[in-house]
PDBQT receptor file of N, H, CA, C and O in Angstrom, charges set to zero:
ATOM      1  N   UNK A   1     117.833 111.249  88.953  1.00  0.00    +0.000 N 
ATOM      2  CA  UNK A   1     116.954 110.205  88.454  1.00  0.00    +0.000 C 
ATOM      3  C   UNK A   1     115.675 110.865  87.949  1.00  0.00    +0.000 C 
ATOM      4  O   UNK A   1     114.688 111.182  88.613  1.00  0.00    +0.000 OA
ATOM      5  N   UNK A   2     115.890 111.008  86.645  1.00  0.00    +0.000 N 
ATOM      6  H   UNK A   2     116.692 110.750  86.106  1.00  0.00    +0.000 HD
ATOM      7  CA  UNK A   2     114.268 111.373  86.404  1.00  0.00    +0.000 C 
ATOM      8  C   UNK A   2     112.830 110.381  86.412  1.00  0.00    +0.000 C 
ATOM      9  O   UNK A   2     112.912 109.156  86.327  1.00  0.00    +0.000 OA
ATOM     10  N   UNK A   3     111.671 111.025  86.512  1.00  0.00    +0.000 N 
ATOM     11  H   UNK A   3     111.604 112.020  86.581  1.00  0.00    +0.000 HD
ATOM     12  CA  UNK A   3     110.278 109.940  87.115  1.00  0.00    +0.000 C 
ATOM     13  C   UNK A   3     110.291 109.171  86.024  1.00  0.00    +0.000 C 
ATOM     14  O   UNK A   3     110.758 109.292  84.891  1.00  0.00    +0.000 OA
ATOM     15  N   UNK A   4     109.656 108.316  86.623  1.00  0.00    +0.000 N 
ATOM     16  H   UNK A   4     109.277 108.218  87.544  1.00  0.00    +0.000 HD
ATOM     17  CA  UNK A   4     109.742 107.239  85.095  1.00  0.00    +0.000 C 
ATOM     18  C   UNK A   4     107.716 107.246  84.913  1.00  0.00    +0.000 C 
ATOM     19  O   UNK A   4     106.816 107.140  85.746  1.00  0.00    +0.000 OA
ATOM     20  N   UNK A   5     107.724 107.379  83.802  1.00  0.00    +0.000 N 
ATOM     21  H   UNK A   5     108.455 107.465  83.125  1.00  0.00    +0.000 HD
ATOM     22  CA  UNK A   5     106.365 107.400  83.184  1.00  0.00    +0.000 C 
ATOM     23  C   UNK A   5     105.772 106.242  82.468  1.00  0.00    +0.000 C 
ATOM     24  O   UNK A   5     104.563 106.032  82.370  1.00  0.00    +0.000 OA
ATOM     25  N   UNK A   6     106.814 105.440  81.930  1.00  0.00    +0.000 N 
ATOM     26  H   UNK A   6     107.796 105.611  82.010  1.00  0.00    +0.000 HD
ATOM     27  CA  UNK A   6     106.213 104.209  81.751  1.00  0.00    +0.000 C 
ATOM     28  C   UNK A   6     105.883 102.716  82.434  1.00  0.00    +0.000 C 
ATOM     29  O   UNK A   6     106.482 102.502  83.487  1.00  0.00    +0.000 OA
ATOM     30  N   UNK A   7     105.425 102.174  82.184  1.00  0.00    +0.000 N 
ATOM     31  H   UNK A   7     104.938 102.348  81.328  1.00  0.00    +0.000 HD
ATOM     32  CA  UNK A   7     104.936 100.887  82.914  1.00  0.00    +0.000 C 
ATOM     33  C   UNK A   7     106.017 100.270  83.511  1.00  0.00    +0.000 C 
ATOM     34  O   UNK A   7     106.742  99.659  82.726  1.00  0.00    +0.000 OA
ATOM     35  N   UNK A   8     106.337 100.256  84.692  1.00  0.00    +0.000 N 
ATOM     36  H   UNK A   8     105.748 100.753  85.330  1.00  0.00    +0.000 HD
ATOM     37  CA  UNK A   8     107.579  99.816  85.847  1.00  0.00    +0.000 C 
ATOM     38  C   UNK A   8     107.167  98.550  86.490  1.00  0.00    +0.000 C 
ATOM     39  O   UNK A   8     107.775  97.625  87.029  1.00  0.00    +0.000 OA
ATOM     40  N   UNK A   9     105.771  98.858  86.222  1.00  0.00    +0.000 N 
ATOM     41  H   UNK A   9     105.277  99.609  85.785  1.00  0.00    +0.000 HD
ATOM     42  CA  UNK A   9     105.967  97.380  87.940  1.00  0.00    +0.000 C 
ATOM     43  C   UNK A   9     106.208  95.785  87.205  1.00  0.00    +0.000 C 
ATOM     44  O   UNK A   9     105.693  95.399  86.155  1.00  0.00    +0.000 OA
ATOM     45  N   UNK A  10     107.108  95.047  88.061  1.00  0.00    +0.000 N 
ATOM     46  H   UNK A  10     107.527  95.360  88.913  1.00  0.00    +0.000 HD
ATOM     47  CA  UNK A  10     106.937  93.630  87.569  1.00  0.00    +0.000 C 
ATOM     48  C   UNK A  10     105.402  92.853  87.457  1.00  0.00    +0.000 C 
ATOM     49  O   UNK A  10     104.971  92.324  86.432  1.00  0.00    +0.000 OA
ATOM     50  N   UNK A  11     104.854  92.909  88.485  1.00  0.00    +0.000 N 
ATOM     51  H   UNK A  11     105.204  93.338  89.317  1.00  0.00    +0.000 HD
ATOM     52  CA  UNK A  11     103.627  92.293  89.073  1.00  0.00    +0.000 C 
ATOM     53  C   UNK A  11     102.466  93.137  88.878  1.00  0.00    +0.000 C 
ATOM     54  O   UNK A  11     101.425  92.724  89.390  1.00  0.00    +0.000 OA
ATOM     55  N   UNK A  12     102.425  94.241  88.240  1.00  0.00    +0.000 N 
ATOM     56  H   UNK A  12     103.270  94.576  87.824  1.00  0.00    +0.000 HD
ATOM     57  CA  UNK A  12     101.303  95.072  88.488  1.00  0.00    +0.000 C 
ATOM     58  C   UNK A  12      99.753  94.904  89.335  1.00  0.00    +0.000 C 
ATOM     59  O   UNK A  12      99.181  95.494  90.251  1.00  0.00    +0.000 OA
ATOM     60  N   UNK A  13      99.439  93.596  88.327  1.00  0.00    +0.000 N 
ATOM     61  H   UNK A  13      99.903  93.117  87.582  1.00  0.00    +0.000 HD
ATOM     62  CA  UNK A  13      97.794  93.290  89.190  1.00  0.00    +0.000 C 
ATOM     63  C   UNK A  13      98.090  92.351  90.386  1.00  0.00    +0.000 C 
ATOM     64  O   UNK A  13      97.209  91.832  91.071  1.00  0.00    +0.000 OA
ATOM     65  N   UNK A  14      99.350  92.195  90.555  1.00  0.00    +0.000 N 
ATOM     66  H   UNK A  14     100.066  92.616  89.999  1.00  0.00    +0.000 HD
ATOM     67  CA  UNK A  14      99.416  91.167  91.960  1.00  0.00    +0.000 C 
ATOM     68  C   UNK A  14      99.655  92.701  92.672  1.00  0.00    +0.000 C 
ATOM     69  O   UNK A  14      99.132  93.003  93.745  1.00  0.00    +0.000 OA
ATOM     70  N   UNK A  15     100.252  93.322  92.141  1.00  0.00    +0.000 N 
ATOM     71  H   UNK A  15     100.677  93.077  91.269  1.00  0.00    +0.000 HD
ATOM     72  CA  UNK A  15     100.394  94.765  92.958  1.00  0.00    +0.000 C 
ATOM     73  C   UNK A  15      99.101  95.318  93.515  1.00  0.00    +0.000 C 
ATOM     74  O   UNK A  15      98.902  95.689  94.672  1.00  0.00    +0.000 OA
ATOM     75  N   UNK A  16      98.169  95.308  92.396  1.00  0.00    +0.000 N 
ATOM     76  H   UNK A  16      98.331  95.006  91.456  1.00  0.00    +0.000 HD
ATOM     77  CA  UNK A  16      96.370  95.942  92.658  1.00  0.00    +0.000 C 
ATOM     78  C   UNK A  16      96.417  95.439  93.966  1.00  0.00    +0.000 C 
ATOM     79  O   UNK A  16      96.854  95.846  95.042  1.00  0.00    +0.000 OA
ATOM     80  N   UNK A  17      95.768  94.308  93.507  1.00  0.00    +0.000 N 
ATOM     81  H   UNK A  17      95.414  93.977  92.633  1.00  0.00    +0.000 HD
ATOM     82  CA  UNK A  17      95.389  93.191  94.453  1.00  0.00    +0.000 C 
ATOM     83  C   UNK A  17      95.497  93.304  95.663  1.00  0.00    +0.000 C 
ATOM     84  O   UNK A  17      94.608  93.513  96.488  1.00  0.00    +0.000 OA
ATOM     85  N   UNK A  18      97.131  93.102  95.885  1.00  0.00    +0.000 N 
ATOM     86  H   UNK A  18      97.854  92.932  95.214  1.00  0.00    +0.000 HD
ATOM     87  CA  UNK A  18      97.561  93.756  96.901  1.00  0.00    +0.000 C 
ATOM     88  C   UNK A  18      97.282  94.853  98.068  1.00  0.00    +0.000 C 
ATOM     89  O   UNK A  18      97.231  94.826  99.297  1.00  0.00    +0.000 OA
ATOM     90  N   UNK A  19      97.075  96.180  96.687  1.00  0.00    +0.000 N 
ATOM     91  H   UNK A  19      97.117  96.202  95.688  1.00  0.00    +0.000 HD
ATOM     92  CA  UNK A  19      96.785  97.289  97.388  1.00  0.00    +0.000 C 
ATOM     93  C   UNK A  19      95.533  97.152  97.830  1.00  0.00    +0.000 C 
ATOM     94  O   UNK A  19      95.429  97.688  98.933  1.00  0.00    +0.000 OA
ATOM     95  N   UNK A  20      94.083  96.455  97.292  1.00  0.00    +0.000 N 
ATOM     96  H   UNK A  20      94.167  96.019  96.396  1.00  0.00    +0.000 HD
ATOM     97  CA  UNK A  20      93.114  96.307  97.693  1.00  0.00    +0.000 C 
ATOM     98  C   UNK A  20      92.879  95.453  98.709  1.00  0.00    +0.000 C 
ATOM     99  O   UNK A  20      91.961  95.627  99.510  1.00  0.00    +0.000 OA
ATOM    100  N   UNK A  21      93.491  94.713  98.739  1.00  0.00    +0.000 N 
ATOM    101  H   UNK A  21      94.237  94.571  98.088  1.00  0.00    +0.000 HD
ATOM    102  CA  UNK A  21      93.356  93.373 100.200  1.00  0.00    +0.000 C 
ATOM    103  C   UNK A  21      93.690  94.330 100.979  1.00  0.00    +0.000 C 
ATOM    104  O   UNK A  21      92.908  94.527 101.909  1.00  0.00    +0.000 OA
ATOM    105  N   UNK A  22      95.061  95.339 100.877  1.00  0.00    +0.000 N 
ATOM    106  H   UNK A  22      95.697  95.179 100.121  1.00  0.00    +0.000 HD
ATOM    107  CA  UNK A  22      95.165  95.792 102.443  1.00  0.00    +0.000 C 
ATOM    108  C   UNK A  22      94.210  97.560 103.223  1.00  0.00    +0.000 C 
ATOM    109  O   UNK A  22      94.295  98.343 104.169  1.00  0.00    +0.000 OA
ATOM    110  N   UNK A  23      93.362  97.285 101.918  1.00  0.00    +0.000 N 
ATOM    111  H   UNK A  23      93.294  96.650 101.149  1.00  0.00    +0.000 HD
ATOM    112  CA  UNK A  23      92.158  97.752 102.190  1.00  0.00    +0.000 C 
ATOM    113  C   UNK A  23      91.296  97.447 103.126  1.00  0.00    +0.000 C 
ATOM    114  O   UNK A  23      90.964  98.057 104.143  1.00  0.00    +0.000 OA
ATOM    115  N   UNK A  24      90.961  96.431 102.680  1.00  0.00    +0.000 N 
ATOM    116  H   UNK A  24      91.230  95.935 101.854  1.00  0.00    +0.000 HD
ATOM    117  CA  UNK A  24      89.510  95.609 103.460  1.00  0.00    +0.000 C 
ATOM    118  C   UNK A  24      89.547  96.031 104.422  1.00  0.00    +0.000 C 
ATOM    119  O   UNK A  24      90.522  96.509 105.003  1.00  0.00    +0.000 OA
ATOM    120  N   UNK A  25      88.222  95.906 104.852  1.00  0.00    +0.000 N 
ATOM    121  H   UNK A  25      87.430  95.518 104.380  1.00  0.00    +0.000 HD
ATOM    122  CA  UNK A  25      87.667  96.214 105.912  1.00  0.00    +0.000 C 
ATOM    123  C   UNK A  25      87.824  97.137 106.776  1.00  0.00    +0.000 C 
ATOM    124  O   UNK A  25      87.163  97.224 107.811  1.00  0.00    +0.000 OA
ATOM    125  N   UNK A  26      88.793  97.974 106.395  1.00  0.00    +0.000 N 
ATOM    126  H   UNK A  26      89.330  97.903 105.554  1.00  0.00    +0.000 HD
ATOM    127  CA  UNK A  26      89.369  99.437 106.647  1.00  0.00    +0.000 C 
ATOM    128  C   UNK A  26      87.951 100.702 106.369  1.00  0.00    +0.000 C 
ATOM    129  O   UNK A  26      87.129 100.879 105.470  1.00  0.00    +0.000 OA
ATOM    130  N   UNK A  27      88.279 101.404 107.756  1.00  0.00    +0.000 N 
ATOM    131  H   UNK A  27      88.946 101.260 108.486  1.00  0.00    +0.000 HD
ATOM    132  CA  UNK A  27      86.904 102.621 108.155  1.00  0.00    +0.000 C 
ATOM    133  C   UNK A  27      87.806 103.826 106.339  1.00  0.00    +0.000 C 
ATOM    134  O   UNK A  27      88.888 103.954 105.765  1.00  0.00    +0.000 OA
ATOM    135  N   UNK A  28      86.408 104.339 106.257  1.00  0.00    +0.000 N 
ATOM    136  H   UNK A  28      85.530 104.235 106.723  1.00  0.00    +0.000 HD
ATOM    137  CA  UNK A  28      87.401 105.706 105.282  1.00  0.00    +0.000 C 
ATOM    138  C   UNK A  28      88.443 106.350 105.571  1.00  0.00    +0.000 C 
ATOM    139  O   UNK A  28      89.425 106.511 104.847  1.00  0.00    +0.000 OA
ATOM    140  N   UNK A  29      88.240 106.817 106.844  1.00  0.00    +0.000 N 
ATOM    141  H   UNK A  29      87.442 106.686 107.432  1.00  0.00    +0.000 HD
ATOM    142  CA  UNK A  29      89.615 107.172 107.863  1.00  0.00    +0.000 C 
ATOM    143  C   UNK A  29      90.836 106.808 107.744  1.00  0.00    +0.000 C 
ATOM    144  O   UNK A  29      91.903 107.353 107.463  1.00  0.00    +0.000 OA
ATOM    145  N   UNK A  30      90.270 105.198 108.164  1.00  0.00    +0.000 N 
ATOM    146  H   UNK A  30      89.403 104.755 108.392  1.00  0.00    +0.000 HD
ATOM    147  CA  UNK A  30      91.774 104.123 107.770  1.00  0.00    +0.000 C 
ATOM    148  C   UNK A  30      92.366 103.825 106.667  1.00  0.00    +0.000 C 
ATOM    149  O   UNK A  30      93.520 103.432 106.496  1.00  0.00    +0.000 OA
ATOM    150  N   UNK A  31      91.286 104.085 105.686  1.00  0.00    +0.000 N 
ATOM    151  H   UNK A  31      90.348 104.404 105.825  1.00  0.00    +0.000 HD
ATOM    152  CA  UNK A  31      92.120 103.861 104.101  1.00  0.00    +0.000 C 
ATOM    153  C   UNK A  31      92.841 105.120 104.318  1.00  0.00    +0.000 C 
ATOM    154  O   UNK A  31      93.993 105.010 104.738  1.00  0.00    +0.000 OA
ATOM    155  N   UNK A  32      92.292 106.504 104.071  1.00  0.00    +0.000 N 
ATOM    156  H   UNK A  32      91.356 106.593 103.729  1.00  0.00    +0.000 HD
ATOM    157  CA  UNK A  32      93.270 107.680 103.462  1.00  0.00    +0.000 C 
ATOM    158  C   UNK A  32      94.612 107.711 104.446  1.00  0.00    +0.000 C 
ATOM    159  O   UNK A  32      95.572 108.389 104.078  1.00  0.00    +0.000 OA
ATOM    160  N   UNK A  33      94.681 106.914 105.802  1.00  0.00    +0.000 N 
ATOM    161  H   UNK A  33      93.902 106.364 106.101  1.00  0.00    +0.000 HD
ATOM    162  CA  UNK A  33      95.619 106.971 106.700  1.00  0.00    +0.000 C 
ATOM    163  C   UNK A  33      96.906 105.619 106.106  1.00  0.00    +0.000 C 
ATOM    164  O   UNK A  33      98.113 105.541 106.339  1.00  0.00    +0.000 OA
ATOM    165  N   UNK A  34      96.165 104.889 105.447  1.00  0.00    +0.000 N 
ATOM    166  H   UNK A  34      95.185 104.953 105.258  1.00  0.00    +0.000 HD
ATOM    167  CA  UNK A  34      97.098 103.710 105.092  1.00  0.00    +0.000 C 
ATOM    168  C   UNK A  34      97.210 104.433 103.705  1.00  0.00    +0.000 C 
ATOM    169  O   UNK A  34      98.359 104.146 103.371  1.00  0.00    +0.000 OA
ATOM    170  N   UNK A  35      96.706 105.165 102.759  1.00  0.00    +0.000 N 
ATOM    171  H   UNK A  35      95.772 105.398 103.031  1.00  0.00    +0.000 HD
ATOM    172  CA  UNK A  35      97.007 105.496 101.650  1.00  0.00    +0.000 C 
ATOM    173  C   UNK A  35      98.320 106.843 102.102  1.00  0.00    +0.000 C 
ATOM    174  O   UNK A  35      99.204 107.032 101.266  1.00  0.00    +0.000 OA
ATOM    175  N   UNK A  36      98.338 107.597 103.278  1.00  0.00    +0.000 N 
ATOM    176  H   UNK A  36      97.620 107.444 103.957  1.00  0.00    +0.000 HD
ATOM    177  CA  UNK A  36      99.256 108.517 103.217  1.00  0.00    +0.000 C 
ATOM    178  C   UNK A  36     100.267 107.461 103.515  1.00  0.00    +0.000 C 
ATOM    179  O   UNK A  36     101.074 107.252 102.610  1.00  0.00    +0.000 OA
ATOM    180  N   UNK A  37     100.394 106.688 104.706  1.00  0.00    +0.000 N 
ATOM    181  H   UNK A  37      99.738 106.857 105.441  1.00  0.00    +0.000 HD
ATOM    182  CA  UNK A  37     101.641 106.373 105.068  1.00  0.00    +0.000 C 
ATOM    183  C   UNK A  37     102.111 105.531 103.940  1.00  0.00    +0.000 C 
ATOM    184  O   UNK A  37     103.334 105.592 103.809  1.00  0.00    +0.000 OA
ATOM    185  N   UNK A  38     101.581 104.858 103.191  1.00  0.00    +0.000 N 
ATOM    186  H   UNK A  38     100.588 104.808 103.297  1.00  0.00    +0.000 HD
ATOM    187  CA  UNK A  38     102.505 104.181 101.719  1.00  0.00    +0.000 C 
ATOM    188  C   UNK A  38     103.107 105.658 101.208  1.00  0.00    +0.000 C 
ATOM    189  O   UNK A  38     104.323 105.832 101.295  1.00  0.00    +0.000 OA
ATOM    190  N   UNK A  39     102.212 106.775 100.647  1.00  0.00    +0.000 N 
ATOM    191  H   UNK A  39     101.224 106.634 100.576  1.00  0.00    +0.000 HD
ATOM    192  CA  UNK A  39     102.938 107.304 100.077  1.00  0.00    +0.000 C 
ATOM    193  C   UNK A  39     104.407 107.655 100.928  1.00  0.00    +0.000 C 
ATOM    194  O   UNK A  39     105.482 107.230 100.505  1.00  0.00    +0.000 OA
ATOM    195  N   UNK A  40     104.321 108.341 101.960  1.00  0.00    +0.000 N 
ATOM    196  H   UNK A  40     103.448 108.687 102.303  1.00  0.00    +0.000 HD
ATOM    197  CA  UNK A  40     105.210 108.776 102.407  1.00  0.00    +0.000 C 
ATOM    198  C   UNK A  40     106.500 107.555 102.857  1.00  0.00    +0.000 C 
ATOM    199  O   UNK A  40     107.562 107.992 103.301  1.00  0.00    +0.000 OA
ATOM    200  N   UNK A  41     106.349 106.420 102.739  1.00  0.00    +0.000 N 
ATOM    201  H   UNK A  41     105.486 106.065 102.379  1.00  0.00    +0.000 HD
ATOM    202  CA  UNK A  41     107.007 104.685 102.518  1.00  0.00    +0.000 C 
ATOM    203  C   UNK A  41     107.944 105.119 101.484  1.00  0.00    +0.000 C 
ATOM    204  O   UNK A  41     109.131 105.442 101.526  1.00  0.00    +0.000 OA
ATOM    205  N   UNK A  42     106.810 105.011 100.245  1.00  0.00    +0.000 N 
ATOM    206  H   UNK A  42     105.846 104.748 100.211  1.00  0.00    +0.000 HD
ATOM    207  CA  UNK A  42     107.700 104.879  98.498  1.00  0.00    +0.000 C 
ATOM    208  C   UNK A  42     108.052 106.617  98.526  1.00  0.00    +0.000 C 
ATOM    209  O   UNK A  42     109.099 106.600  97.880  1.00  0.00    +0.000 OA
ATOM    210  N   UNK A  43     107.841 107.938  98.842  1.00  0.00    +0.000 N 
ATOM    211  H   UNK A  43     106.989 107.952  99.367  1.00  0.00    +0.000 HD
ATOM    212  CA  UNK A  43     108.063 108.861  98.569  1.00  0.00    +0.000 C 
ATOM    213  C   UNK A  43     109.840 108.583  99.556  1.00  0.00    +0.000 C 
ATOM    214  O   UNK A  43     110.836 108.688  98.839  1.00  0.00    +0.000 OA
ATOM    215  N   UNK A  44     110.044 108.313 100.834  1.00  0.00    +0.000 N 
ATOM    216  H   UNK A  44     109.236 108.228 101.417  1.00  0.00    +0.000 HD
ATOM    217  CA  UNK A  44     111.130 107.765 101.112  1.00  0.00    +0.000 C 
ATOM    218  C   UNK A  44     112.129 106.574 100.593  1.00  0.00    +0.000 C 
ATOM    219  O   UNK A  44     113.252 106.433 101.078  1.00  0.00    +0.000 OA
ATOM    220  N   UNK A  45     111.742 105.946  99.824  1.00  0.00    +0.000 N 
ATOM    221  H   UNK A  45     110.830 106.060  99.430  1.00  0.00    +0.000 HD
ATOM    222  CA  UNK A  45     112.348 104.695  98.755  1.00  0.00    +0.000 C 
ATOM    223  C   UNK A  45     113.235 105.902  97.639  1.00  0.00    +0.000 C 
ATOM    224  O   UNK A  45     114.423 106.018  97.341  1.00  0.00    +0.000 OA
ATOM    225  N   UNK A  46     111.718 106.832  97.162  1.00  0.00    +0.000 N 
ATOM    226  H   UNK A  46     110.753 106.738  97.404  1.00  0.00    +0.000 HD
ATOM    227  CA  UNK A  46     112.693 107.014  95.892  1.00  0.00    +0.000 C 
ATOM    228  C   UNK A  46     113.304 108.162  96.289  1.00  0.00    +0.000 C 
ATOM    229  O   UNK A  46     113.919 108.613  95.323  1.00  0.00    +0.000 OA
ATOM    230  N   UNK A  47     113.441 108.926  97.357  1.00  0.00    +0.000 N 
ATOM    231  H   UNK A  47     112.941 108.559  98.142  1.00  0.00    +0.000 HD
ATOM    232  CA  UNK A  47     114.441 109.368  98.384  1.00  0.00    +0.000 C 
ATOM    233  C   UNK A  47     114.720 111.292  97.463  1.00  0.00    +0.000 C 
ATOM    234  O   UNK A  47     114.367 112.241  98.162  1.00  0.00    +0.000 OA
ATOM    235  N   UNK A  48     115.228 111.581  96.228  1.00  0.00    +0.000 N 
ATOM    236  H   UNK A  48     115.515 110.809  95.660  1.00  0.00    +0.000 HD
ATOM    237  CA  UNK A  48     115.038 112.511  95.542  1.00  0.00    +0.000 C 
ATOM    238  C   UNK A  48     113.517 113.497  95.417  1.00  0.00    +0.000 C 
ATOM    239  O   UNK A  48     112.449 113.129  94.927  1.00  0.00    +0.000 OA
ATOM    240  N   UNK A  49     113.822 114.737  95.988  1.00  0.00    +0.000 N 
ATOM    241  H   UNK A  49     114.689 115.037  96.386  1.00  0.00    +0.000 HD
ATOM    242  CA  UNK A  49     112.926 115.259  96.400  1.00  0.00    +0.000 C 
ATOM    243  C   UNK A  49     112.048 116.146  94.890  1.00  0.00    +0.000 C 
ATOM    244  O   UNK A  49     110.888 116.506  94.692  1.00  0.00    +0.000 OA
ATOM    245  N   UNK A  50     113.556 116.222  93.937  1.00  0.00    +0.000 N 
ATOM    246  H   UNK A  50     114.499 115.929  94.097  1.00  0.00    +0.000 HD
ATOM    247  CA  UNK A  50     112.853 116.846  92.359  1.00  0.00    +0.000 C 
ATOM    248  C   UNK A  50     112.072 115.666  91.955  1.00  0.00    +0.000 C 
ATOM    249  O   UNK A  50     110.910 115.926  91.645  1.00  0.00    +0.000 OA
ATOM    250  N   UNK A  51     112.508 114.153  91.866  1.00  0.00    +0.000 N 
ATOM    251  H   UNK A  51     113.452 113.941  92.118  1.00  0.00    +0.000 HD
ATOM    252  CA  UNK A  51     111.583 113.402  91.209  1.00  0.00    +0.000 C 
ATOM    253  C   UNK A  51     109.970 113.187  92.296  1.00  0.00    +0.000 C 
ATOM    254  O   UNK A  51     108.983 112.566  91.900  1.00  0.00    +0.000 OA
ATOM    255  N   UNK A  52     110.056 113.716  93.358  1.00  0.00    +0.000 N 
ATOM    256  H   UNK A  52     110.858 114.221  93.679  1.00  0.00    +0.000 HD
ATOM    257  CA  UNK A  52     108.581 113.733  94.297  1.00  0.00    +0.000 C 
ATOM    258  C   UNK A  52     108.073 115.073  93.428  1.00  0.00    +0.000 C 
ATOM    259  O   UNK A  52     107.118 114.885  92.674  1.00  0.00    +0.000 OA
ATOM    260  N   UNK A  53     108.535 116.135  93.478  1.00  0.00    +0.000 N 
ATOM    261  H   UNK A  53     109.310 116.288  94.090  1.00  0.00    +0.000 HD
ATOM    262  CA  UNK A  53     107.690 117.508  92.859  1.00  0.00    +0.000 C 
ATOM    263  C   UNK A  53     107.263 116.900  91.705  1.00  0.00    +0.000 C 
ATOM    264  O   UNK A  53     106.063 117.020  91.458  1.00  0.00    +0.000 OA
ATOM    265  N   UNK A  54     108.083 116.147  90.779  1.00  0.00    +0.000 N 
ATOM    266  H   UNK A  54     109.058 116.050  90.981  1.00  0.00    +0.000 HD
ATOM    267  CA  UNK A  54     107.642 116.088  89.528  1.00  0.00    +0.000 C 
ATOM    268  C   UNK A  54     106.429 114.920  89.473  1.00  0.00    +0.000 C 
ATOM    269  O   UNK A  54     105.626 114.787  88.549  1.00  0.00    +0.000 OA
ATOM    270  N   UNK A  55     106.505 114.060  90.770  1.00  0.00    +0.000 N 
ATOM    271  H   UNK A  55     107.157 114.168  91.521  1.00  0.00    +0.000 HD
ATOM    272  CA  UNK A  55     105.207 113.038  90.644  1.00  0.00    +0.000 C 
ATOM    273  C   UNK A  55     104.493 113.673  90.732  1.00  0.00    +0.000 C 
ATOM    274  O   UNK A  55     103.568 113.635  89.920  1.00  0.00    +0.000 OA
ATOM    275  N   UNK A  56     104.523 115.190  92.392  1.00  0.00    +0.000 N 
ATOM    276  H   UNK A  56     105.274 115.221  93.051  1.00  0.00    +0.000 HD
ATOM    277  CA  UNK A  56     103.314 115.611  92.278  1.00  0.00    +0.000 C 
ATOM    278  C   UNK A  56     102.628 116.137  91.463  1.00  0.00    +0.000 C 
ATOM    279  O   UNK A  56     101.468 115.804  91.221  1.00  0.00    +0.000 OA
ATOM    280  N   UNK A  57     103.393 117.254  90.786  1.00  0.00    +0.000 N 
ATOM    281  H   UNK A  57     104.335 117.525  90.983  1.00  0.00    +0.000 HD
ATOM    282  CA  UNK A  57     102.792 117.581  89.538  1.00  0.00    +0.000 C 
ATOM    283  C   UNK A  57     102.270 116.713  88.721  1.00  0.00    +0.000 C 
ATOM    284  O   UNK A  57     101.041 116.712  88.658  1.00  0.00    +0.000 OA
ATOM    285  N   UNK A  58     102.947 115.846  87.965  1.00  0.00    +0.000 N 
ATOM    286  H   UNK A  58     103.945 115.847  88.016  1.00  0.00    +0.000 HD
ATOM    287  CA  UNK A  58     102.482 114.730  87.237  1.00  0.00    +0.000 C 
ATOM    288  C   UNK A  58     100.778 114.165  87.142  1.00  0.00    +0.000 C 
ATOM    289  O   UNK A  58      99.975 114.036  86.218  1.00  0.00    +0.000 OA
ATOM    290  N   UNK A  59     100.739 113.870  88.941  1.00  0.00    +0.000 N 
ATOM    291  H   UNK A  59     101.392 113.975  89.692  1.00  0.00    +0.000 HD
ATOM    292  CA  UNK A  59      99.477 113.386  89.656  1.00  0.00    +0.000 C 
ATOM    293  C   UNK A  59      98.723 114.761  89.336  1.00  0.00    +0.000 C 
ATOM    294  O   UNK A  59      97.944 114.583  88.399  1.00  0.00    +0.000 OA
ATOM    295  N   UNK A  60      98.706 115.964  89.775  1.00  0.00    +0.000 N 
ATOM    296  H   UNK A  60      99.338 116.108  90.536  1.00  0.00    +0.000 HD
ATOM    297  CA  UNK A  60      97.825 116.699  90.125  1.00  0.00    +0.000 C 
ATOM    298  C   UNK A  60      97.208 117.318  88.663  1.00  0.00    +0.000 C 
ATOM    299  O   UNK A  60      96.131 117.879  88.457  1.00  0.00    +0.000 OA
ATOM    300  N   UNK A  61      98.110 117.053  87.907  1.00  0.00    +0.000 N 
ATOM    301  H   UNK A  61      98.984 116.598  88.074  1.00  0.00    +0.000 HD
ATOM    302  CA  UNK A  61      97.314 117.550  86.527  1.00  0.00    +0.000 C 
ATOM    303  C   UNK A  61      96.838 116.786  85.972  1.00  0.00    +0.000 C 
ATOM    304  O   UNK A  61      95.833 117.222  85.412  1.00  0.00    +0.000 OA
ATOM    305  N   UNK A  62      97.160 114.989  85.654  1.00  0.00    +0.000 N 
ATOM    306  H   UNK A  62      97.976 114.634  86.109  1.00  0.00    +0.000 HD
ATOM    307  CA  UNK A  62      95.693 114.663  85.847  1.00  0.00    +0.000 C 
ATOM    308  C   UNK A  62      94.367 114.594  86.202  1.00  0.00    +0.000 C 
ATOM    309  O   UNK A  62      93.381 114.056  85.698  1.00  0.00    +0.000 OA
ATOM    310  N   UNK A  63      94.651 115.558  87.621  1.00  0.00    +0.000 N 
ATOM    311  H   UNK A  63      95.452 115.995  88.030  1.00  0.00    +0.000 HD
ATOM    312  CA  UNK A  63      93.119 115.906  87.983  1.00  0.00    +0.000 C 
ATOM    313  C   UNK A  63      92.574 116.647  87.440  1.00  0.00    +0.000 C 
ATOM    314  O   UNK A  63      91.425 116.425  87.056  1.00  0.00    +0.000 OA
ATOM    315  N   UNK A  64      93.220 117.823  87.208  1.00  0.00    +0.000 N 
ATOM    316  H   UNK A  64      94.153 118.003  87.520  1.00  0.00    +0.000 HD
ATOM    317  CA  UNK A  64      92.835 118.573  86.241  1.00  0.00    +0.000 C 
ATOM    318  C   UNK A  64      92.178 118.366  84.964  1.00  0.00    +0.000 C 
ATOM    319  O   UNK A  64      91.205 118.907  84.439  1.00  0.00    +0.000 OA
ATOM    320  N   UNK A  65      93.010 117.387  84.582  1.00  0.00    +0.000 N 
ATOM    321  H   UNK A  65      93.800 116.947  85.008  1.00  0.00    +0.000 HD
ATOM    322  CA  UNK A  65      91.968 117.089  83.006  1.00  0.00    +0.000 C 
ATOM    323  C   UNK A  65      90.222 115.808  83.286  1.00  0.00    +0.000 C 
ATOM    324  O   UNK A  65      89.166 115.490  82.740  1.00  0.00    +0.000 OA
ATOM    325  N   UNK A  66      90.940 115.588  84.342  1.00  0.00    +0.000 N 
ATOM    326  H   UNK A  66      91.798 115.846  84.786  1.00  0.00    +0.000 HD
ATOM    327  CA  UNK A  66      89.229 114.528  84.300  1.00  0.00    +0.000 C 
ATOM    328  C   UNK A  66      88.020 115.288  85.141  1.00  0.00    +0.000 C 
ATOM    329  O   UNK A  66      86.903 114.775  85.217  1.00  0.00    +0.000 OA
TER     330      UNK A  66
């Protein structure tokens, strides 16, 4: 399965939303702790370990350019 790069989600901003409500009121701590365990959630969903290298990459060179 290769990563998919274009726009996937059904719901996207109900998706935001989402991700921000289960923010709230969360210490900094608790966000980056609820931000790993999703990843490691959907990094188990999409179960293929070449399409995880290739997100990471994907992700990390955007950092690079901003």
């Amino acid at each position: 399965m290769p990563l998919t790069l274009e726009p996937n989600l059904d719901a996207p901003d109900a998706f935001y939303e989402a991700l921000i409500e289960a923010h709230r009121d969360l210490t900094p701590e608790q966000s980056h702790r609820l931000n790993a365990r999703l990843i490691l959630l959907l990094a188990n969903q999409v179960g293929e370990l070449a399409v995880l290298r290739e997100a990471l990459a994907q992700a990390r060179s955007g950092l690079a350019a901003a």
